[in-house]
Steps between C-alpha positions, in 0.01 A plus 500: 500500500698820613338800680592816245469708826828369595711703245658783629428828385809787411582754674309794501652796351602678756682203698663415158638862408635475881682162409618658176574824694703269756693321272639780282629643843650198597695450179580870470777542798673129336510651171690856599718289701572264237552769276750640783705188504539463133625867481766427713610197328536657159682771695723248656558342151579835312774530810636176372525543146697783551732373727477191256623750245779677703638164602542391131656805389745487798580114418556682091705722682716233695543289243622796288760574762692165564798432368436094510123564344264249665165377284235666707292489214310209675401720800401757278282286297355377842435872622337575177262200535413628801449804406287393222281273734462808778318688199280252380399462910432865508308495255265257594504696797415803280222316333393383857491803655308670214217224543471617864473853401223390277351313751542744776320784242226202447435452881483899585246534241356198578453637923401843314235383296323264831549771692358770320213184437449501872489854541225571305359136571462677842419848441193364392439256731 
């Protein structure tokens, strides 16, 4: 028959707020630099949309100039597409980078909260 006195015990709750303390400062410098990176991207992909957007006009533009019209219709279909797919990227990047706002509010409130717990935890200690 097994010993019971085998089973380990948790954490007391000072070693556990330090684990939970530990964590949410671990995950808190990935998240702002996540959040960072994402930034940039949809900055990057704004840049491209409008040049997306300048380059089709400008191919409007040639094609309204030649005197032997060539069917560019075709590239300006595939520009559009492009286009269209750059948006819905950003905004799953928008969506994205609105989660890690949430979760970047969650975790500073999170740290708050254990550490104002361990403050008073040992102001009356």
């Amino acid at each position: 028959m097994a010993d019971d006195s085998t089973i380990i015990s948790p954490p007391d709750g000072s070693s556990h707020e330090a684990l939970a303390e530990g964590l949410l400062h671990l995950f808190q410098p990935a998240i702002e630099e996540l959040d960072s990176k994402v930034h940039t991207v949809r900055q990057s992909q704004v840049e491209l949309r409008t040049q997306i957007d300048t380059l089709t006009e400008d191919l409007h533009r040639l094609q309204e100039l030649q005197e032997m019209p060539l069917d560019l219709e075709p590239y300006v279909k595939k520009l559009m597409n492009s286009r269209r797919r750059i948006m819905l990227v950003n905004n799953i990047l928008q969506n994205a980078q609105e989660r890690l706002g949430r979760l970047h509010q969650s975790v500073t409130k999170e740290t708050a909260k254990r550490k104002s717990l361990l403050d008073s935890a040992g102001s009356r200690t």
